[in-house]
Predicted model as a PDB file, atoms N, CA, C, CB and O in Angstrom, pLDDT in the B-factor column:
MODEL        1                                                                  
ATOM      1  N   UNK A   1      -2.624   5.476 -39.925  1.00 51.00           N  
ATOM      2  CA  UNK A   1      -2.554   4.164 -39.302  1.00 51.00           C  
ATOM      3  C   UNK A   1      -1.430   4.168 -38.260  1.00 51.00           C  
ATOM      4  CB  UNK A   1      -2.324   3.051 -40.371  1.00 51.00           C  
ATOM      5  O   UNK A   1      -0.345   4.707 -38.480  1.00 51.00           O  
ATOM      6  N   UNK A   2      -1.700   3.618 -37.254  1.00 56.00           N  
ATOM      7  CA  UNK A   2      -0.737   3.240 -36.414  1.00 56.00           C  
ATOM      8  C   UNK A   2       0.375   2.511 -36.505  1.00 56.00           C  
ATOM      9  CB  UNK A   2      -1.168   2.825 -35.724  1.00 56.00           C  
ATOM     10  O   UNK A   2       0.188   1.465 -37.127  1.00 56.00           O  
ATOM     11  N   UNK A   3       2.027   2.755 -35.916  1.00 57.00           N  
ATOM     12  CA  UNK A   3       2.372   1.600 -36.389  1.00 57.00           C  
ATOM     13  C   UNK A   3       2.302   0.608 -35.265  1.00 57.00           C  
ATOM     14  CB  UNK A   3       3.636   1.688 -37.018  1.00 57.00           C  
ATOM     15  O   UNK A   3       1.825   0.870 -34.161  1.00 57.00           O  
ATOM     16  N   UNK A   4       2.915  -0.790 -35.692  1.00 60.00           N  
ATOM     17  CA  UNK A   4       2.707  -2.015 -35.251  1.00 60.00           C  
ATOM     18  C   UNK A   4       3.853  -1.828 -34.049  1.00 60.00           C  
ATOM     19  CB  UNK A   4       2.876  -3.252 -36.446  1.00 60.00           C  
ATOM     20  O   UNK A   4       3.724  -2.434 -32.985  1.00 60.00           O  
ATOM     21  N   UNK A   5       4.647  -1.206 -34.227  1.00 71.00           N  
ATOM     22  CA  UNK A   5       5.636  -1.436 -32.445  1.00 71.00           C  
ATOM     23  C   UNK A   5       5.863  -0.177 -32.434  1.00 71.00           C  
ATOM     24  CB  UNK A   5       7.384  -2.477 -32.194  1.00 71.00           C  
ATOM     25  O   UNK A   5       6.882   0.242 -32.983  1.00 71.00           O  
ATOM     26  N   UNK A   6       4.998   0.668 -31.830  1.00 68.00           N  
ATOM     27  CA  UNK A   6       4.992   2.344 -31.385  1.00 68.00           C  
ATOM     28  C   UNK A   6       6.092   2.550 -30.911  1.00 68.00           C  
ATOM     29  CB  UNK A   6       3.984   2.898 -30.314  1.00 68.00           C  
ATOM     30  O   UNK A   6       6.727   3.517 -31.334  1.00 68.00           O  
ATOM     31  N   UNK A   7       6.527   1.891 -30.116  1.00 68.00           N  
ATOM     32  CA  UNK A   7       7.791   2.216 -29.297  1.00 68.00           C  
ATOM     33  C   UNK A   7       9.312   2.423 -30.035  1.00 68.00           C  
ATOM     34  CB  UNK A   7       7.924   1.020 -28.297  1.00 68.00           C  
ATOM     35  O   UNK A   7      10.187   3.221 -29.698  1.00 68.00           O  
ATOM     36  N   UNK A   8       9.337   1.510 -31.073  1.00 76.00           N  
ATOM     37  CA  UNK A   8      10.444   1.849 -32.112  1.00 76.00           C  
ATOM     38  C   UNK A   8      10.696   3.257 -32.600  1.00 76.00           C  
ATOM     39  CB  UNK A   8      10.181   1.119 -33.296  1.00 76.00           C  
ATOM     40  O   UNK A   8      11.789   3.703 -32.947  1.00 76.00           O  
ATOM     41  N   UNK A   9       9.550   3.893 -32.582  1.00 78.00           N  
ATOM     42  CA  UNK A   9       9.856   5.281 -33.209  1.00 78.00           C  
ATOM     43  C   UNK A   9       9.557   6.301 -32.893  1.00 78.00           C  
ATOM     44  CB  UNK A   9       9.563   5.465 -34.159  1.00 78.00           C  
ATOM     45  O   UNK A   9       9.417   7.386 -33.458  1.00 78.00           O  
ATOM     46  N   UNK A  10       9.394   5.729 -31.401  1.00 78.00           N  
ATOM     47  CA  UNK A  10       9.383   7.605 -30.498  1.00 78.00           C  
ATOM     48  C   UNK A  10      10.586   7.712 -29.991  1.00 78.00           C  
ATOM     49  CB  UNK A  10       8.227   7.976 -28.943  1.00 78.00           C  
ATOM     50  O   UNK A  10      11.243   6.828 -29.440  1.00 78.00           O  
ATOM     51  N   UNK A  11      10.966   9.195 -30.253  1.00 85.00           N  
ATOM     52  CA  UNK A  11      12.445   9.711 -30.029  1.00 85.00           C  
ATOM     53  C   UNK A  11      12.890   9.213 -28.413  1.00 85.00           C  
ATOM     54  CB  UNK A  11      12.494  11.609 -30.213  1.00 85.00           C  
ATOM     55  O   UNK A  11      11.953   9.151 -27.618  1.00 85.00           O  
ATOM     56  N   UNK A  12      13.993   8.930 -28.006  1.00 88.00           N  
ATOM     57  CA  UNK A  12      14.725   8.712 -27.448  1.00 88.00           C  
ATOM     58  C   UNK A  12      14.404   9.225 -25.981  1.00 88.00           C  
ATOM     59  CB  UNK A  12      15.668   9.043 -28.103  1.00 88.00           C  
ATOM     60  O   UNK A  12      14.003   8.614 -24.990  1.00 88.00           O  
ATOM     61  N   UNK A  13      14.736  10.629 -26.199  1.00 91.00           N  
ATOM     62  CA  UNK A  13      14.143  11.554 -25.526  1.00 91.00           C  
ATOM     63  C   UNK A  13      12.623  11.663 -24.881  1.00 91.00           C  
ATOM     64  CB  UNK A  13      14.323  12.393 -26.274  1.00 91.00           C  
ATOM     65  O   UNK A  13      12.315  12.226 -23.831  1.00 91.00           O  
ATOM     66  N   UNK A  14      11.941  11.109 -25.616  1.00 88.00           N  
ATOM     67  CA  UNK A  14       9.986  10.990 -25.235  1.00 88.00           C  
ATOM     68  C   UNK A  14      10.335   9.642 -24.446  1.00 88.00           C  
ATOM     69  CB  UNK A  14       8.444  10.675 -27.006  1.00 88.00           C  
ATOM     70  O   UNK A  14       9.534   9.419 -23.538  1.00 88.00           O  
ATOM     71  N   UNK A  15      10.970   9.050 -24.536  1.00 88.00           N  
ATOM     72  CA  UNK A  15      10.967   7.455 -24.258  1.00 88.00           C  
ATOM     73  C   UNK A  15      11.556   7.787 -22.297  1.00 88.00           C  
ATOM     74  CB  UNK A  15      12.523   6.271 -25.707  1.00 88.00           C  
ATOM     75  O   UNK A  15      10.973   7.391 -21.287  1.00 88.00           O  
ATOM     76  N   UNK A  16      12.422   8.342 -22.354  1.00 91.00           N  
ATOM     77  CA  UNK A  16      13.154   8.494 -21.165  1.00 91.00           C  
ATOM     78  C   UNK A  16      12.222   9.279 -19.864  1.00 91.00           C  
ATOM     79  CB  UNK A  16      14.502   9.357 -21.611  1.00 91.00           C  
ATOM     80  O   UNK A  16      12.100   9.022 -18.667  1.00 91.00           O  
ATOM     81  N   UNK A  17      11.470  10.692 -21.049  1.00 90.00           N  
ATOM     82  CA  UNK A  17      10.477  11.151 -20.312  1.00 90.00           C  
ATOM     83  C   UNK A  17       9.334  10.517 -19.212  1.00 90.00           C  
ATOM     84  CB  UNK A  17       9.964  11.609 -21.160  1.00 90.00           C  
ATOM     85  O   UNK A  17       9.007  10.758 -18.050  1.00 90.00           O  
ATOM     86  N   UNK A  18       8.731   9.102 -20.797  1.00 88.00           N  
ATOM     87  CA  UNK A  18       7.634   8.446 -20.056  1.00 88.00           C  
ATOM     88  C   UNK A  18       8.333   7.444 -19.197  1.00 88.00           C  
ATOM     89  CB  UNK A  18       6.529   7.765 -21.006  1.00 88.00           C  
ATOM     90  O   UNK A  18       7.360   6.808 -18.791  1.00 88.00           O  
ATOM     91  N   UNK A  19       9.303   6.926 -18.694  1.00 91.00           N  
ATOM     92  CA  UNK A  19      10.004   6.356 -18.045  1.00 91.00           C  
ATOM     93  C   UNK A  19      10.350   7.156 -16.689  1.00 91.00           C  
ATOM     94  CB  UNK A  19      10.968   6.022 -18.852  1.00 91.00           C  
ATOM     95  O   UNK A  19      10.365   6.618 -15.582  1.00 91.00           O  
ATOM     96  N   UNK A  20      10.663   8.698 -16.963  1.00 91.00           N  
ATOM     97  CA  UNK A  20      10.394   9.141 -15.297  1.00 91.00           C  
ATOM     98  C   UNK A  20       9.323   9.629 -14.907  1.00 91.00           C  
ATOM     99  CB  UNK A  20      11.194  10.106 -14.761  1.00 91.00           C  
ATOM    100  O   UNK A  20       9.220  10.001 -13.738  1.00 91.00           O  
ATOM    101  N   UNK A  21       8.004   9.770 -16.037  1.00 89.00           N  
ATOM    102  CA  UNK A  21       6.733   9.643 -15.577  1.00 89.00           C  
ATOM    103  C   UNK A  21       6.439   8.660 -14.354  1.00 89.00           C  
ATOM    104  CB  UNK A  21       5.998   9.275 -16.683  1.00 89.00           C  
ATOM    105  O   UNK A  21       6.055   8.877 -13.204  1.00 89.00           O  
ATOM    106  N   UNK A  22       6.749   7.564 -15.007  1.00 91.00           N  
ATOM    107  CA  UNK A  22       6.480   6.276 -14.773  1.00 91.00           C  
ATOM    108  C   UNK A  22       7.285   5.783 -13.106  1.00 91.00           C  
ATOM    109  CB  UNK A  22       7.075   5.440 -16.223  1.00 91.00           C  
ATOM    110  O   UNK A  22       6.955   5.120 -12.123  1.00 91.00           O  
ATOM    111  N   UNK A  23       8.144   6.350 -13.432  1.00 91.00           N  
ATOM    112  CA  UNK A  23       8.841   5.961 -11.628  1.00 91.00           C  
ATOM    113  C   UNK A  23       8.405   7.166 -10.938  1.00 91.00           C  
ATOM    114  CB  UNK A  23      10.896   5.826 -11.366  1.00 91.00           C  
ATOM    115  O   UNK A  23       8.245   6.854  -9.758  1.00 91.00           O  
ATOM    116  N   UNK A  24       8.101   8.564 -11.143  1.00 87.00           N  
ATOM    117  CA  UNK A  24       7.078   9.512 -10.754  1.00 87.00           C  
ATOM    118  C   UNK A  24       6.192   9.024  -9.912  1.00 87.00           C  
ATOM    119  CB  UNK A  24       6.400  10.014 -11.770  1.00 87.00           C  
ATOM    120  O   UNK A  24       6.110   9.294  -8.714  1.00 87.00           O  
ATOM    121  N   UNK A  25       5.368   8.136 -10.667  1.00 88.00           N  
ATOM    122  CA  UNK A  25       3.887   7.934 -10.408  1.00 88.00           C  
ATOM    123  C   UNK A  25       3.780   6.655  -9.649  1.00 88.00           C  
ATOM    124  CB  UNK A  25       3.000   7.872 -11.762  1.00 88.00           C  
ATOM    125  O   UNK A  25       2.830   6.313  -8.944  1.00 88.00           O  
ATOM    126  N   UNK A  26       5.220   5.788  -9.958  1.00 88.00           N  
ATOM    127  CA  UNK A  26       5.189   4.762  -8.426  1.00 88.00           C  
ATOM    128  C   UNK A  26       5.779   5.263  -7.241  1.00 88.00           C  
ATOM    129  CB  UNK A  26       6.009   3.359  -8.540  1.00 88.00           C  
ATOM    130  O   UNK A  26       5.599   4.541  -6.260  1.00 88.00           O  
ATOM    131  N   UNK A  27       6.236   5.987  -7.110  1.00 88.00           N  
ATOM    132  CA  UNK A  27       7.086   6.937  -5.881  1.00 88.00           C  
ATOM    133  C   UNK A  27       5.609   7.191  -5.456  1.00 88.00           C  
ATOM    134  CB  UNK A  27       8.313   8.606  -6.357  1.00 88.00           C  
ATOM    135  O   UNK A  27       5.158   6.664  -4.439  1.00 88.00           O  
ATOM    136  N   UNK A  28       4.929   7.935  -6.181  1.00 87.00           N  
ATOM    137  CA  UNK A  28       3.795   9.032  -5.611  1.00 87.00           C  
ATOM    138  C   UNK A  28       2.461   7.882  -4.982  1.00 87.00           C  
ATOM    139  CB  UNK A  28       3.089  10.304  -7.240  1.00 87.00           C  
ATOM    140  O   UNK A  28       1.759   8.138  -4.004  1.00 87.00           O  
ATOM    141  N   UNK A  29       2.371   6.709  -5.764  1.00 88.00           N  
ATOM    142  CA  UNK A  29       1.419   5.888  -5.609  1.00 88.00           C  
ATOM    143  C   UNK A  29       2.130   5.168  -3.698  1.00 88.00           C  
ATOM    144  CB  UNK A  29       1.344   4.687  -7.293  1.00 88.00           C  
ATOM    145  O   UNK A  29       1.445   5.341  -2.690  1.00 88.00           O  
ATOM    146  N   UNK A  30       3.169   4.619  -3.658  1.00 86.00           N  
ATOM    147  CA  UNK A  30       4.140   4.027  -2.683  1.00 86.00           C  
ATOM    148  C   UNK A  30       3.591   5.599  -1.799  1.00 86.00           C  
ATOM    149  CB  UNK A  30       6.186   3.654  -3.307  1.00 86.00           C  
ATOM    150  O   UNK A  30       2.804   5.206  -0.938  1.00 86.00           O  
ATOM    151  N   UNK A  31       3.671   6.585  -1.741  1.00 88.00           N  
ATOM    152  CA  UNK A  31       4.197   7.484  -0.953  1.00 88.00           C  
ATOM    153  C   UNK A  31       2.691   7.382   0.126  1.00 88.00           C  
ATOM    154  CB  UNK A  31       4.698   9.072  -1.846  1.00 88.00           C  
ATOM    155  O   UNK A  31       2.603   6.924   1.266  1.00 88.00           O  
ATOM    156  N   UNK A  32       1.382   8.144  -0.961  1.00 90.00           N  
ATOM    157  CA  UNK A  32       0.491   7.884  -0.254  1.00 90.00           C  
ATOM    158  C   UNK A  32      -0.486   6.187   0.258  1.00 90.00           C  
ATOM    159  CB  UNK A  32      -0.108   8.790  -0.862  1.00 90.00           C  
ATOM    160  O   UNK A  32      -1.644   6.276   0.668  1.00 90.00           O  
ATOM    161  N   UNK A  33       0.173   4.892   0.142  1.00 86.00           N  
ATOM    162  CA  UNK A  33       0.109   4.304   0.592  1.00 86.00           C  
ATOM    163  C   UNK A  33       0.812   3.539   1.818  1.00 86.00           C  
ATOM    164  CB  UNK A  33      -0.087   4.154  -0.086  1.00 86.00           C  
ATOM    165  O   UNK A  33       0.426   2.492   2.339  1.00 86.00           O  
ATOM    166  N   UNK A  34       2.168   4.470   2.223  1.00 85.00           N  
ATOM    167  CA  UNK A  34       2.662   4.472   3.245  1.00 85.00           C  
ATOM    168  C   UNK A  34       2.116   4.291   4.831  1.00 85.00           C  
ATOM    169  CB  UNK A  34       3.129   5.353   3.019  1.00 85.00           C  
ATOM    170  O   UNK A  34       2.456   3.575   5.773  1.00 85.00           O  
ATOM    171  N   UNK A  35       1.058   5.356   4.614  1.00 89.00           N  
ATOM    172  CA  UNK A  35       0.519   5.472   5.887  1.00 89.00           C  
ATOM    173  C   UNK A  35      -0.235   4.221   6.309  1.00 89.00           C  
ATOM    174  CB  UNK A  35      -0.336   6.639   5.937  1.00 89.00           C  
ATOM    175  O   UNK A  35      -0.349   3.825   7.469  1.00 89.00           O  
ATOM    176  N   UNK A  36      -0.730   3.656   5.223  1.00 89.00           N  
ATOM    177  CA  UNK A  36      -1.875   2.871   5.891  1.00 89.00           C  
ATOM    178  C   UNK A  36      -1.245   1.480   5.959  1.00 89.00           C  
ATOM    179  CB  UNK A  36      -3.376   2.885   5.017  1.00 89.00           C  
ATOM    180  O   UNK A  36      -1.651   0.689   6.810  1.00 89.00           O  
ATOM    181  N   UNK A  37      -0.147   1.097   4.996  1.00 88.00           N  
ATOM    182  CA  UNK A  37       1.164   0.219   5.244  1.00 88.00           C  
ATOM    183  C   UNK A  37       1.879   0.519   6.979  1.00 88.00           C  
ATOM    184  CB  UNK A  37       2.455   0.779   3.851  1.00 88.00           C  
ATOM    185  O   UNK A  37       2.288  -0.408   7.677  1.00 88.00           O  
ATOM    186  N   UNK A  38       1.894   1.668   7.319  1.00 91.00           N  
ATOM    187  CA  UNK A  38       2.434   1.867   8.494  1.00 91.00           C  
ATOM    188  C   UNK A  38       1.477   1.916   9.447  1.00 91.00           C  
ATOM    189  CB  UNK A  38       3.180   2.910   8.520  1.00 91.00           C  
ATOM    190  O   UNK A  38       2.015   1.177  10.272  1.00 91.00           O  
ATOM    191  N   UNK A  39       0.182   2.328  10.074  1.00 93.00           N  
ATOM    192  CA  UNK A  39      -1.108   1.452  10.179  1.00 93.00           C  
ATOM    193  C   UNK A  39      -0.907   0.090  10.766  1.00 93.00           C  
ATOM    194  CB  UNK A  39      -1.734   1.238   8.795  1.00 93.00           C  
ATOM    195  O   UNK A  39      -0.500  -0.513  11.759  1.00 93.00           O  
ATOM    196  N   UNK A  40      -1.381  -0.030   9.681  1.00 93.00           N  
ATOM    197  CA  UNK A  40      -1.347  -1.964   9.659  1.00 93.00           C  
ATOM    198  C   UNK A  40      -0.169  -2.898  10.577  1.00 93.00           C  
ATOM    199  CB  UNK A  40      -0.918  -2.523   7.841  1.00 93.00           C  
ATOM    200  O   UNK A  40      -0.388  -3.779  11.408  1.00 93.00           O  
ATOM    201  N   UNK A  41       1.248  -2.302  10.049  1.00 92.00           N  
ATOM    202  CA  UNK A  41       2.229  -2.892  10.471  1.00 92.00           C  
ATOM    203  C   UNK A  41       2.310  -2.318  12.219  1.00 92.00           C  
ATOM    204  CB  UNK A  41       3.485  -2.558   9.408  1.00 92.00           C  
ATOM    205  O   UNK A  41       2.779  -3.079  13.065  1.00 92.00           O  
ATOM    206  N   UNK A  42       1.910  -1.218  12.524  1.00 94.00           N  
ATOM    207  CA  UNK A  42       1.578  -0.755  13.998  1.00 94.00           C  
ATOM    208  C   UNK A  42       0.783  -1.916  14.829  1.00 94.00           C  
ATOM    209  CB  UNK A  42       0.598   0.658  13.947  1.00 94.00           C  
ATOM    210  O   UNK A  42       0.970  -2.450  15.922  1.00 94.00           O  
ATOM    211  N   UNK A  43      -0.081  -2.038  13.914  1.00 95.00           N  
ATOM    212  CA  UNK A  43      -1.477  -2.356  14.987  1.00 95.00           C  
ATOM    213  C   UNK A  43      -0.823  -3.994  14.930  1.00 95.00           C  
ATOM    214  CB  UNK A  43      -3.658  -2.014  14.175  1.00 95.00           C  
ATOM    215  O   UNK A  43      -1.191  -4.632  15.916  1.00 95.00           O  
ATOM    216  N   UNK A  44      -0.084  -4.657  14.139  1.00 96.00           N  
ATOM    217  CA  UNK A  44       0.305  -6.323  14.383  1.00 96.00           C  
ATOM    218  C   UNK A  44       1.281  -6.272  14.755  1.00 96.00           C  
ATOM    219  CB  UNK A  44       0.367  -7.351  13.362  1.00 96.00           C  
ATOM    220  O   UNK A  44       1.741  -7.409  14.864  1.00 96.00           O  
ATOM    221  N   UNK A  45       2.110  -5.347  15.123  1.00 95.00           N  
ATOM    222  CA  UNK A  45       3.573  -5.022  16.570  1.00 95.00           C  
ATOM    223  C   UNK A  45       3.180  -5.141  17.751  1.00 95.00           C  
ATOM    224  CB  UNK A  45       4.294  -3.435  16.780  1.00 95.00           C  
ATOM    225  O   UNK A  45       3.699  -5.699  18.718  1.00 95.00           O  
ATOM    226  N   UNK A  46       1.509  -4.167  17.544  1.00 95.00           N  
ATOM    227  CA  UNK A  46       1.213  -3.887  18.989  1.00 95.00           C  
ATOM    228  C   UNK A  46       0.406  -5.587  19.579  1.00 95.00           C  
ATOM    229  CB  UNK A  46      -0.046  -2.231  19.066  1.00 95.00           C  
ATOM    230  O   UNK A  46       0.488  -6.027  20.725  1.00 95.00           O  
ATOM    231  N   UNK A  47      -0.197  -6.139  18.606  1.00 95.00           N  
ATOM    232  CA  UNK A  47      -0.749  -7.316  18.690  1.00 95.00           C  
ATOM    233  C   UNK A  47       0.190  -8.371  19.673  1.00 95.00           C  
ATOM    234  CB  UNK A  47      -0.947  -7.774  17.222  1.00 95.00           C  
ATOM    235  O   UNK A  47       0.062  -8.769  20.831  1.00 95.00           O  
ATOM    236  N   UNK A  48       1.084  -8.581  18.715  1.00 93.00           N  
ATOM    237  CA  UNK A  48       2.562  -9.364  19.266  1.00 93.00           C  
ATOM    238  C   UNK A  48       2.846  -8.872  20.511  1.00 93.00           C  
ATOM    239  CB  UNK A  48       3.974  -9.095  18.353  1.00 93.00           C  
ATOM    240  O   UNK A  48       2.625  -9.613  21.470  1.00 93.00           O  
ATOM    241  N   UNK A  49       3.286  -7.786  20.696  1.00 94.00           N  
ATOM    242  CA  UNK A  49       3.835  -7.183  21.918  1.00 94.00           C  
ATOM    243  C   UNK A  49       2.701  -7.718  22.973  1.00 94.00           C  
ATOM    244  CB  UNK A  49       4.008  -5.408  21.815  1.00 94.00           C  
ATOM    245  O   UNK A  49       3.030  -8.691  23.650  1.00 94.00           O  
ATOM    246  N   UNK A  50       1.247  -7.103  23.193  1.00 93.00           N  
ATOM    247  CA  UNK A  50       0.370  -7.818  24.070  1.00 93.00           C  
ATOM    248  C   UNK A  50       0.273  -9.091  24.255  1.00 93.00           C  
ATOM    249  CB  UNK A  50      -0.648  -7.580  23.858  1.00 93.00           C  
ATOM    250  O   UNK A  50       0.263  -9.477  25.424  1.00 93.00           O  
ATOM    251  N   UNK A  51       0.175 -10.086  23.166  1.00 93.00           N  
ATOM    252  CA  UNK A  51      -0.090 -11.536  23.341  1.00 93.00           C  
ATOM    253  C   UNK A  51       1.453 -11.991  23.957  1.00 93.00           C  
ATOM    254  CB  UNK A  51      -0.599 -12.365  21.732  1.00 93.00           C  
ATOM    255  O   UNK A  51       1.461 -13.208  24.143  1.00 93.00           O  
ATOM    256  N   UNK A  52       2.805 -11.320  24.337  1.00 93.00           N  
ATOM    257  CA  UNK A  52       3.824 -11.646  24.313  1.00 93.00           C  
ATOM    258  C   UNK A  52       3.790 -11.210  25.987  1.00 93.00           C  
ATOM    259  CB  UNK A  52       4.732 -11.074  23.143  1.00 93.00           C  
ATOM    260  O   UNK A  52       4.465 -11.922  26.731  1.00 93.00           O  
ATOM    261  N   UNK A  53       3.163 -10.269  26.488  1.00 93.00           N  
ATOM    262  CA  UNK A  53       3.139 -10.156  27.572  1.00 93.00           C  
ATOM    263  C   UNK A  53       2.789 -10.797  28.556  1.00 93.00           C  
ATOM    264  CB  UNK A  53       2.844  -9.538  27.625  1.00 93.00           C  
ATOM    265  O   UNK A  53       1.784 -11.484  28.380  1.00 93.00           O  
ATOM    266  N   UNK A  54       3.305 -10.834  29.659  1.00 93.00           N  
ATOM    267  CA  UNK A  54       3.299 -12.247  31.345  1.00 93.00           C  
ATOM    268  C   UNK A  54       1.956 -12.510  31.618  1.00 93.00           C  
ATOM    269  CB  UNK A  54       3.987 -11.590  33.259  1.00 93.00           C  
ATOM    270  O   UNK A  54       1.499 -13.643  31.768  1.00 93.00           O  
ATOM    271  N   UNK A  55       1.140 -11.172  31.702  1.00 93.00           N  
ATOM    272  CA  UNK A  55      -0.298 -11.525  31.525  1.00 93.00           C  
ATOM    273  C   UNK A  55      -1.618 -12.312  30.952  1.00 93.00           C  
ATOM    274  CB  UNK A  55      -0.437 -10.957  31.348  1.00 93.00           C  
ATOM    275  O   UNK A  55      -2.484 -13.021  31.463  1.00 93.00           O  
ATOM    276  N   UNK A  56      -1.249 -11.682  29.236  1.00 92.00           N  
ATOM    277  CA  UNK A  56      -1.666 -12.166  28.653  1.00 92.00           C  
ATOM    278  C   UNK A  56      -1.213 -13.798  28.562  1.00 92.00           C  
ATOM    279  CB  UNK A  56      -1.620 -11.383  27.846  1.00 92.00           C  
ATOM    280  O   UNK A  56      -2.139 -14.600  28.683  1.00 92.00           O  
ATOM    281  N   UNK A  57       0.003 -14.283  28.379  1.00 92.00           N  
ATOM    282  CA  UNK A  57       0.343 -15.923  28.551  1.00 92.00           C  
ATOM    283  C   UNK A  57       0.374 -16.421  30.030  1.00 92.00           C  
ATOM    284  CB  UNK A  57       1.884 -16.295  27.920  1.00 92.00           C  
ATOM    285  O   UNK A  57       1.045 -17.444  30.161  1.00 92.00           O  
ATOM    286  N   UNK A  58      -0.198 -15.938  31.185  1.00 92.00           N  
ATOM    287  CA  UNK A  58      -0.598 -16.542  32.423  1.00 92.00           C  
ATOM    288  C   UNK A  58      -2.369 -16.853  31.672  1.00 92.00           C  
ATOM    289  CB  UNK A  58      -0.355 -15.266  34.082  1.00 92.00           C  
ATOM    290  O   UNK A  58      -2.761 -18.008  31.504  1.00 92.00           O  
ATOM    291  N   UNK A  59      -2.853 -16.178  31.470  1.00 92.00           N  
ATOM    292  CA  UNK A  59      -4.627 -16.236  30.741  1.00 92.00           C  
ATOM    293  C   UNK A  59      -4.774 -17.101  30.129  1.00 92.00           C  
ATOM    294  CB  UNK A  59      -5.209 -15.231  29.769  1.00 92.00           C  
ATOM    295  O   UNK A  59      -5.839 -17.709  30.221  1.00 92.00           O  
ATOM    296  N   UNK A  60      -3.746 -17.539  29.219  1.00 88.00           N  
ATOM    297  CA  UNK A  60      -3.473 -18.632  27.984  1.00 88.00           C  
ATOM    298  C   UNK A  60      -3.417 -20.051  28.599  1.00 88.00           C  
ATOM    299  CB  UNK A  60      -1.935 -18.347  27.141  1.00 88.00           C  
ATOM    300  O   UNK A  60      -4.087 -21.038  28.298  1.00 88.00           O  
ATOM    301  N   UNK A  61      -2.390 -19.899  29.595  1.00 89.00           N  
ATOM    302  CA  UNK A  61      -1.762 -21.479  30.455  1.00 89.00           C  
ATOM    303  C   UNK A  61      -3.233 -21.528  31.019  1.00 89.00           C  
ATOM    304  CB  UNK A  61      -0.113 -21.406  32.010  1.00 89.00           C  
ATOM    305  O   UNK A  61      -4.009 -22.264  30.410  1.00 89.00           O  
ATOM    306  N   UNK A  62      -3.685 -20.873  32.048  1.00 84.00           N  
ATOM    307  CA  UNK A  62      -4.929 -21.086  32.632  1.00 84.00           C  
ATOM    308  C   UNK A  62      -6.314 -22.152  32.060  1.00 84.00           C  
ATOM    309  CB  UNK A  62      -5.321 -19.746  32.672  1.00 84.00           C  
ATOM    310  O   UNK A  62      -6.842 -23.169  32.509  1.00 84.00           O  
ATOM    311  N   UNK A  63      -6.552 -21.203  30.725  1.00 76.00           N  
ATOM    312  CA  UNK A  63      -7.647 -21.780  29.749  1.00 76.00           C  
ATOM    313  C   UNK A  63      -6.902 -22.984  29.080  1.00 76.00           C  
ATOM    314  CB  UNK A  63      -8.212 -20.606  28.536  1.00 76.00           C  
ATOM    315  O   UNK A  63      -7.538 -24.031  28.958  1.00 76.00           O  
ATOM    316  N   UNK A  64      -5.581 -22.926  28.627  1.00 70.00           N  
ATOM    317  CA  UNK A  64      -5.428 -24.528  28.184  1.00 70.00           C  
ATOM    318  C   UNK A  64      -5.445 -25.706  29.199  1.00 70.00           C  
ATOM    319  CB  UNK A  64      -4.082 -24.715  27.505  1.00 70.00           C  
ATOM    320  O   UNK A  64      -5.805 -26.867  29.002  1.00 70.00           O  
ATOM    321  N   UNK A  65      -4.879 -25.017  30.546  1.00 69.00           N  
ATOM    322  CA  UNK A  65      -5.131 -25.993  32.113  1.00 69.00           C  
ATOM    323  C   UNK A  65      -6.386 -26.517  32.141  1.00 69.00           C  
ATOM    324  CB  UNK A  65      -5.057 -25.122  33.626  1.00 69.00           C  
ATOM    325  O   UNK A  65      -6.496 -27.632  32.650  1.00 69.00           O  
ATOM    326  N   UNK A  66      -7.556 -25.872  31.630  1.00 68.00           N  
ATOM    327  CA  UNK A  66      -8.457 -25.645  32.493  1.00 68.00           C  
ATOM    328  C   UNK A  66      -8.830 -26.914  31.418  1.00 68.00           C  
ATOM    329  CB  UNK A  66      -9.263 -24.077  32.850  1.00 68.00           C  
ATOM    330  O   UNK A  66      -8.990 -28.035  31.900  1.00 68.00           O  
ATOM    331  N   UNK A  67      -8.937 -26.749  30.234  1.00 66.00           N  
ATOM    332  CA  UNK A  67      -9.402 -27.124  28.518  1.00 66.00           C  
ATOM    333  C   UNK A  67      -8.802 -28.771  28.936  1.00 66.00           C  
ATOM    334  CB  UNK A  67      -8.251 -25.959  26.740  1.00 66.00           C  
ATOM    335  O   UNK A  67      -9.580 -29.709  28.764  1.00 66.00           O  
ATOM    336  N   UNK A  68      -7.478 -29.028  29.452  1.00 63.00           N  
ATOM    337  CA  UNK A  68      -6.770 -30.397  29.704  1.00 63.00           C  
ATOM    338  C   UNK A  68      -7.587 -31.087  31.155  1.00 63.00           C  
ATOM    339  CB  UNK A  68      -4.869 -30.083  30.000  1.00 63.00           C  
ATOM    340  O   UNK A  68      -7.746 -32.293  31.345  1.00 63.00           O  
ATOM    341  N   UNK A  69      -7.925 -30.249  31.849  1.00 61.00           N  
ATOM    342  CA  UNK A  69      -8.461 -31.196  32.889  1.00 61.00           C  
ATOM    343  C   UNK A  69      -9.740 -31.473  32.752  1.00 61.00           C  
ATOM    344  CB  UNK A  69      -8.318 -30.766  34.173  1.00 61.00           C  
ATOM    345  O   UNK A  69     -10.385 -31.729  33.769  1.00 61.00           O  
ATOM    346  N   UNK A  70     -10.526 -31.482  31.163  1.00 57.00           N  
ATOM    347  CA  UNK A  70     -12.468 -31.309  31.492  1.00 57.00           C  
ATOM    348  C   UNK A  70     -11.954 -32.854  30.668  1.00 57.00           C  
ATOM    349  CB  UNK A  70     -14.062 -29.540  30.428  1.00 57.00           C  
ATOM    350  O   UNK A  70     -12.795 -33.698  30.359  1.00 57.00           O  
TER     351      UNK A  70                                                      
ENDMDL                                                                          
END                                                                             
């Protein structure tokens, strides 16, 4: 039979193990989700940066000009 709080009576040592399993396997999980975290955060810099540009907000004033005088 199992006991009722497993954790009470695994050695010390096993305990510490599954604990750097455990930050192991979020390092490793974080690591290969980096890229696509860095991705993402690229492509809504580059977003900002364009919509922030003289161009793009001369295009903007235009169509709201245009939107206020109909």
């Amino acid at each position: 039979m199992i006991p009722r709080d497993l954790w009470q009576h695994l050695p010390e040592g096993l305990k510490h193990a599954l604990d750097a399993l455990s930050i192991f396997t979020l390092l490793g999980s974080l690591i290969s989700m980096l890229p696509a975290v860095a991705s993402l955060l690229t492509i809504i810099w580059t977003a900002i940066r364009i919509y922030e540009t003289a161009t793009v907000q001369r295009l903007i004033r235009r169509k709201g000009a245009q939107n206020d005088r109909t």
